[in-house]
TORKOL-4160 file (C-alpha; in steps of 0.2 Angstrom, whole numbers, padded with zeros to 4 digits, m for minus):
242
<pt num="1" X="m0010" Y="0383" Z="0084"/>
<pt num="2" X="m0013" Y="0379" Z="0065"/>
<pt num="3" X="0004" Y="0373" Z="0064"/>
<pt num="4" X="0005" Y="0363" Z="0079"/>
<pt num="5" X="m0011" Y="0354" Z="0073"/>
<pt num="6" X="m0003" Y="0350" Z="0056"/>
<pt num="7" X="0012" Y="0345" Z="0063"/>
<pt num="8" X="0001" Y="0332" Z="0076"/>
<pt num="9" X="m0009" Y="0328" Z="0060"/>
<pt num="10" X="0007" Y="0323" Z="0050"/>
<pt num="11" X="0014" Y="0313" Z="0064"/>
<pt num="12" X="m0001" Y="0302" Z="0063"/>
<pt num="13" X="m0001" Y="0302" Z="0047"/>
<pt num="14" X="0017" Y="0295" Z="0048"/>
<pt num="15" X="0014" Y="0281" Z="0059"/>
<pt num="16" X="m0001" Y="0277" Z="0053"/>
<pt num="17" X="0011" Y="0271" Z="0037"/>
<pt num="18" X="0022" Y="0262" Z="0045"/>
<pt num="19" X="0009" Y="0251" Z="0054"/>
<pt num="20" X="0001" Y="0248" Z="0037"/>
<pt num="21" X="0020" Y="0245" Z="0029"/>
<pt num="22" X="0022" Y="0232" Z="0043"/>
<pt num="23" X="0005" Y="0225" Z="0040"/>
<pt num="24" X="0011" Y="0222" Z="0023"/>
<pt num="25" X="0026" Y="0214" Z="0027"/>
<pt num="26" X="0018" Y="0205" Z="0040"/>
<pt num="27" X="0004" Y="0198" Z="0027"/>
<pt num="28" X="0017" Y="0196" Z="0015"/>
<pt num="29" X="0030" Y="0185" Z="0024"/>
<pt num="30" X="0015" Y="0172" Z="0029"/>
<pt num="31" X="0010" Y="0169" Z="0010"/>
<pt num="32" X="0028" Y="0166" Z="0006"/>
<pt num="33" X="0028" Y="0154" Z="0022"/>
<pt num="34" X="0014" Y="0147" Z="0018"/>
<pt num="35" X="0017" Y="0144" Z="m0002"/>
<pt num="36" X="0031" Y="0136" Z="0002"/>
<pt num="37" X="0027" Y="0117" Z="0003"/>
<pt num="38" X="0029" Y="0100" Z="m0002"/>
<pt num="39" X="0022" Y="0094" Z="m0018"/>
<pt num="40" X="0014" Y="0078" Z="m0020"/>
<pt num="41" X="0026" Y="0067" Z="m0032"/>
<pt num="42" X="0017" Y="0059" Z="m0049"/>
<pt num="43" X="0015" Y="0041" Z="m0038"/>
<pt num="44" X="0005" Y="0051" Z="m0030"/>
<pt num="45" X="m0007" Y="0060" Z="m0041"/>
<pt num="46" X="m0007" Y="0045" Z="m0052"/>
<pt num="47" X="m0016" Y="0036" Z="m0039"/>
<pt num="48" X="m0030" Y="0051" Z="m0041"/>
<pt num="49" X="m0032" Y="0049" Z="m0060"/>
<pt num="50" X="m0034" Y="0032" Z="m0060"/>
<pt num="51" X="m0044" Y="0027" Z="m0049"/>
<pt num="52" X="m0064" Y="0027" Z="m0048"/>
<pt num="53" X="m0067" Y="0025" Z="m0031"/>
<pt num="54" X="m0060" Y="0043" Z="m0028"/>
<pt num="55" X="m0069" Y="0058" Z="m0025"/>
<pt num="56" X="m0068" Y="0076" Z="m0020"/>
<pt num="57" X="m0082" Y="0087" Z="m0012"/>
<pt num="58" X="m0072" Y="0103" Z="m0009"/>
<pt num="59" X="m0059" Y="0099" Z="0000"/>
<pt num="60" X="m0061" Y="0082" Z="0006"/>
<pt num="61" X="m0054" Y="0067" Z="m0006"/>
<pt num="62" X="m0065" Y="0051" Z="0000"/>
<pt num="63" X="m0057" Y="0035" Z="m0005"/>
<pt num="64" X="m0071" Y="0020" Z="m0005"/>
<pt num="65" X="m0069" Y="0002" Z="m0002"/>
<pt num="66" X="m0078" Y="m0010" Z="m0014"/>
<pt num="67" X="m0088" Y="m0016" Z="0000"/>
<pt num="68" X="m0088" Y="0001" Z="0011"/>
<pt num="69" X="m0091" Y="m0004" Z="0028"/>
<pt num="70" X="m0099" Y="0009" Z="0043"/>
<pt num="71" X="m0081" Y="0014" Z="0048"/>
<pt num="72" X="m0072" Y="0027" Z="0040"/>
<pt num="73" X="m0056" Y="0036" Z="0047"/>
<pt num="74" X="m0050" Y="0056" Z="0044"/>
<pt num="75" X="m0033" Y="0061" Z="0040"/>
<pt num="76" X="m0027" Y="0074" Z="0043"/>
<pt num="77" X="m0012" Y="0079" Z="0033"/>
<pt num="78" X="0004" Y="0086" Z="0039"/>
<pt num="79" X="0011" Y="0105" Z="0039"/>
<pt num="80" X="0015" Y="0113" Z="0022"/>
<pt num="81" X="0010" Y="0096" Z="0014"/>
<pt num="82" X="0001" Y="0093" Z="m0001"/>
<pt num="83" X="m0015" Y="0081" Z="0003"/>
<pt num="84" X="m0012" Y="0072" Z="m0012"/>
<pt num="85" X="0003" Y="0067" Z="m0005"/>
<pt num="86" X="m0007" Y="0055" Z="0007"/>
<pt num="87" X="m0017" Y="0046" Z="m0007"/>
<pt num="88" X="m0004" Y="0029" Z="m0009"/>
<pt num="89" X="m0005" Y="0026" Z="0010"/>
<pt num="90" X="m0025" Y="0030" Z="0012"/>
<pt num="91" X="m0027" Y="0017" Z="m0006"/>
<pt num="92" X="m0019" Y="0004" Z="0004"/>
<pt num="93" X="m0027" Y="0008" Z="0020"/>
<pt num="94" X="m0045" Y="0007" Z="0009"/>
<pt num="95" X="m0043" Y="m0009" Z="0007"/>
<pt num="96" X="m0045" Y="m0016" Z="0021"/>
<pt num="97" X="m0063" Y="m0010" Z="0021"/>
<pt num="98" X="m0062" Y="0005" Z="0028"/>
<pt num="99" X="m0067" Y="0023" Z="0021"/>
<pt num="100" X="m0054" Y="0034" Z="0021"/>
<pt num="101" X="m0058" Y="0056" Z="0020"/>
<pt num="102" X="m0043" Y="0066" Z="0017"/>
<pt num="103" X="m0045" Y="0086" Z="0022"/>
<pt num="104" X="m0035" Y="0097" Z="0013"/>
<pt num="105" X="m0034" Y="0111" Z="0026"/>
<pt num="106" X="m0032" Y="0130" Z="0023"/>
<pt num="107" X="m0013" Y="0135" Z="0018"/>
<pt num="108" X="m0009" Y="0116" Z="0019"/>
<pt num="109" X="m0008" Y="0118" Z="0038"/>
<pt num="110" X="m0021" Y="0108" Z="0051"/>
<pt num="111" X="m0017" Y="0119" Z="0066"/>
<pt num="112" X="m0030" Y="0131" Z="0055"/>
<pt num="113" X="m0043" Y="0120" Z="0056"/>
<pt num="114" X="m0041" Y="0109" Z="0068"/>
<pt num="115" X="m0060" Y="0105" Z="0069"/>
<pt num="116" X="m0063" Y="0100" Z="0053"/>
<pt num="117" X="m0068" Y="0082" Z="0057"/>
<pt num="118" X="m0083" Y="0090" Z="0067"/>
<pt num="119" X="m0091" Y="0095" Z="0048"/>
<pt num="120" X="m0085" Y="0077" Z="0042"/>
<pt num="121" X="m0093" Y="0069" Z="0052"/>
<pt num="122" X="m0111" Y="0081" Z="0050"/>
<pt num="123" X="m0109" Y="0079" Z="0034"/>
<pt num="124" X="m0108" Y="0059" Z="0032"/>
<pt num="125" X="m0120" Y="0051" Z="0046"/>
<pt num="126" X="m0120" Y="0033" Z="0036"/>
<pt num="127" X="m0103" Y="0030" Z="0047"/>
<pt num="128" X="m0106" Y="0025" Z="0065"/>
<pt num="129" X="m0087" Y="0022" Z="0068"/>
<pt num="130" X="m0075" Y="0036" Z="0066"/>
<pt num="131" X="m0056" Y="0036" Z="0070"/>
<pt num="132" X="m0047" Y="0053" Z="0067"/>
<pt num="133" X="m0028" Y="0049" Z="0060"/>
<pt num="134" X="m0014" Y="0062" Z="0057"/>
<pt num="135" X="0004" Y="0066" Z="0052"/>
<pt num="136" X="0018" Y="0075" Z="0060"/>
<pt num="137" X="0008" Y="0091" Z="0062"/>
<pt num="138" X="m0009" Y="0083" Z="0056"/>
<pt num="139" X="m0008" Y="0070" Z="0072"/>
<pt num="140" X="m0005" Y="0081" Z="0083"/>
<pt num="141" X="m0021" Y="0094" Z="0078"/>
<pt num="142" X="m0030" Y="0075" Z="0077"/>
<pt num="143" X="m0024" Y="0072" Z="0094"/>
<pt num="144" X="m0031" Y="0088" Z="0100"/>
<pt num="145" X="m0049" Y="0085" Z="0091"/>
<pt num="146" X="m0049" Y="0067" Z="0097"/>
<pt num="147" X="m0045" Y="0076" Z="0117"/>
<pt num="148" X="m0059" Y="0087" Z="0115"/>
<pt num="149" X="m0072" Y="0075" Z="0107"/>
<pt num="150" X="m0069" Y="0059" Z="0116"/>
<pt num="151" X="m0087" Y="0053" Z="0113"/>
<pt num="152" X="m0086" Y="0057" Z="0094"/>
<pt num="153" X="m0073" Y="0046" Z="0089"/>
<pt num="154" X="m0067" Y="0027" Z="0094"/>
<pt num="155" X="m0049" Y="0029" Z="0091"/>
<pt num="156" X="m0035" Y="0039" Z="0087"/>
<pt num="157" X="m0021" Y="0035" Z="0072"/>
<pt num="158" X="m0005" Y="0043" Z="0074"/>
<pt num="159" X="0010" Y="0044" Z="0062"/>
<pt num="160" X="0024" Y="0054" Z="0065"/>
<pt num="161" X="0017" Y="0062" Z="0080"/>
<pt num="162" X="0011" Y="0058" Z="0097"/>
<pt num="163" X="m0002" Y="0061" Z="0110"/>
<pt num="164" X="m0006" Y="0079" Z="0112"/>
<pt num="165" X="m0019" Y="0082" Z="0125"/>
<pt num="166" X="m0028" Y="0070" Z="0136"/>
<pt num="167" X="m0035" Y="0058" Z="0124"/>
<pt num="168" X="m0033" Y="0038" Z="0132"/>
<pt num="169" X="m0016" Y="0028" Z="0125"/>
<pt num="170" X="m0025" Y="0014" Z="0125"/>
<pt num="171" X="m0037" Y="0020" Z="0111"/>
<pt num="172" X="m0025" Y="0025" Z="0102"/>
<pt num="173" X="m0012" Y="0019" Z="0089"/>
<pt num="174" X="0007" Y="0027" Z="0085"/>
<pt num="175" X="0018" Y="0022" Z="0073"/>
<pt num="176" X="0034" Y="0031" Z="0070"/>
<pt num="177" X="0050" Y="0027" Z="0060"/>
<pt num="178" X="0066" Y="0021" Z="0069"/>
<pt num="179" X="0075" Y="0034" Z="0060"/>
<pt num="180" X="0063" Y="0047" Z="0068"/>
<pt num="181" X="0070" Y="0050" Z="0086"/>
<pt num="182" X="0062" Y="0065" Z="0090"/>
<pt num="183" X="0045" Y="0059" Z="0091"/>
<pt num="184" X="0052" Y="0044" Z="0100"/>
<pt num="185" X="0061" Y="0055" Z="0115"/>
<pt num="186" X="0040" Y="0061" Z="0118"/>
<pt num="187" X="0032" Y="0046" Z="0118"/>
<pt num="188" X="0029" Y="0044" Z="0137"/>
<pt num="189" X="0014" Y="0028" Z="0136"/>
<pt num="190" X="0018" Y="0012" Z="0131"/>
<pt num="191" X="0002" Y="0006" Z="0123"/>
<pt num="192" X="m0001" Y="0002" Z="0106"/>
<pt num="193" X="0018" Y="0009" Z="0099"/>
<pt num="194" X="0023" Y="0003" Z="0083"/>
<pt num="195" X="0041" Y="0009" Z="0078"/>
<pt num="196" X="0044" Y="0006" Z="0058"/>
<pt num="197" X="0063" Y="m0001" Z="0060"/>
<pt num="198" X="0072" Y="0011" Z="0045"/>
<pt num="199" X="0058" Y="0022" Z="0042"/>
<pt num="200" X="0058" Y="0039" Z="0043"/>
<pt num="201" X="0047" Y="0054" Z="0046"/>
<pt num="202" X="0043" Y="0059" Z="0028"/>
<pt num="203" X="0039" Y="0042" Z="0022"/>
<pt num="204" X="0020" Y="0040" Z="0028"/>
<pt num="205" X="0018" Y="0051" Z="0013"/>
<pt num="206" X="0024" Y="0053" Z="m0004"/>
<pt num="207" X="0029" Y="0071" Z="m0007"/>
<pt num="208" X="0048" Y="0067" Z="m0008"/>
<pt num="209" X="0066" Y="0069" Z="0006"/>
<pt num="210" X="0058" Y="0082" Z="0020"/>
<pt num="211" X="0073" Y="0096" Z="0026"/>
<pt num="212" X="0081" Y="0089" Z="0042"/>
<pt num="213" X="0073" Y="0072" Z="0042"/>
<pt num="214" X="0088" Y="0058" Z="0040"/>
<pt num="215" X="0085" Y="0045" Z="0025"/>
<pt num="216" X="0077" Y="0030" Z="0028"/>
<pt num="217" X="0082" Y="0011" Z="0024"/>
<pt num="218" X="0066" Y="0006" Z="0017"/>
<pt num="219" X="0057" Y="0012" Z="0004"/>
<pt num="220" X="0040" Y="0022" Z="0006"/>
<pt num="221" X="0031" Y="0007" Z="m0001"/>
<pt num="222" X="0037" Y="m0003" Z="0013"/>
<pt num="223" X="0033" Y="0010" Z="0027"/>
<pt num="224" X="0017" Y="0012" Z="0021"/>
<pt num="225" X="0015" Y="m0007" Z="0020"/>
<pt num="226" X="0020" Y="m0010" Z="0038"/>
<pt num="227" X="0008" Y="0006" Z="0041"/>
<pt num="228" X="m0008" Y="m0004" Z="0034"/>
<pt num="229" X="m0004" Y="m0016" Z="0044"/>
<pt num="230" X="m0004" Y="m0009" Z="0058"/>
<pt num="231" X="m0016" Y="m0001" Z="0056"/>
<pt num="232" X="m0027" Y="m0016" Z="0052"/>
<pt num="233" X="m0024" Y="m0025" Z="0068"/>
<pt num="234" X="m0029" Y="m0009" Z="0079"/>
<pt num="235" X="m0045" Y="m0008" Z="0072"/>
<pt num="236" X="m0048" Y="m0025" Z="0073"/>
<pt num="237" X="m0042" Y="m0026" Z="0090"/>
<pt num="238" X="m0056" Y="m0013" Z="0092"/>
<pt num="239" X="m0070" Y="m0022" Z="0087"/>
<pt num="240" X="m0065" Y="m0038" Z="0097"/>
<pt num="241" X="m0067" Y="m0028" Z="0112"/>
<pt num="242" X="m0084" Y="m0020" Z="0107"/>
């Protein structure tokens, strides 16, 4: 009986390893994943360093008009991206007048923290007017927050993504690059679409050619130009109708 019990205590023992070695593996092939990621490129971080209307609480980046307004929009940014990355378009998109709040999510990935604009928004009442942007992977986790909190936000900014939930087409704002047909073949509404003739996926952003995505005619500066733009009439086509 001794022996047998041994024997049961080993076997235990045994797997008891193995699911603790799989574990590990397990754990260990997500931090690889995950630490594998786009780097923002010096245009980028230059735009941190110079500029005094920046600054981070945590991990939020707020870029400030010179005359901030009540309206403030948050990005979130694409998978395995590097915020920073975002900083040249939000500069531009800041001055238009509008505050800009980048989140810098856990692992670099917004499906983590999909919510995070919930704690934004607690954590800066002087707004009154909040819009929820995103790229790729970021839009579509803004998308989702935008569907579940209709009443906390008055539009919803999408680059590089489209609709995922319920949220209303008509409050909301897509902008894609010609280049970028797979977000094209899921675009199923037809209202406020803004297709970037020769931009591609990657160049909302400035973190460099993405795996996969085809190389685009323009350059980032002009994507992200044509972006602001568009941009800018959405919101103010939303105050006219206010």
């Amino acid at each position: 009986m001794k022996t047998k019990g041994m024997c049961r205590h080993k076997k235990w023992l045994i797997a008891g390893g193995m699911v603790l070695l799989l574990l590990a593996i397990l754990v260990g092939a997500f931090f690889w994943y995950v630490s594998d990621y786009y780097r923002a490129e010096d245009v980028a971080l230059q735009v941190l360093a110079q500029d005094s209307g920046i600054t981070v609480q945590d991990n939020l980046t707020i870029l400030s008009p010179s005359s901030p307004t009540d309206t403030a929009i948050i990005f979130y940014p694409g998978a395995k991206v590097e915020a920073e990355a975002y900083l040249p378009l939000l500069d531009q998109i800041r001055q238009i007048g509008v505050t800009c709040i980048l989140v810098d999510m856990p692992f670099h990935m917004a499906i983590f923290d999909a919510d995070a604009a919930d704690q934004v928004m607690t954590q800066f009442p002087e707004f009154q007017h909040w819009y929820i942007a995103g790229h790729s992977m970021g839009g579509a986790m803004a998308s989702k927050f935008a569907s579940d909190h209709p009443d906390q936000v008055d539009g919803l900014i999408l680059m590089g993504a489209y609709i995922y939930g319920n949220y209303p087409d008509e409050k909301t704002l897509t902008i894609y690059g010609s280049l970028n047909q797979s977000v094209e073949d899921h675009i199923d509404y037809t209202e406020n679409i803004v297709e970037i003739e020769g931009g591609n996926h990657a160049q909302f952003s400035n973190y460099g050619p993405q795996k996969g995505d085809l190389p685009a005619s323009i350059s980032a500066q002009e994507q992200q130009a044509q972006t602001v733009a568009a941009i800018e009439e959405f919101l103010q086509s939303a105050d006219s109708q206010e």
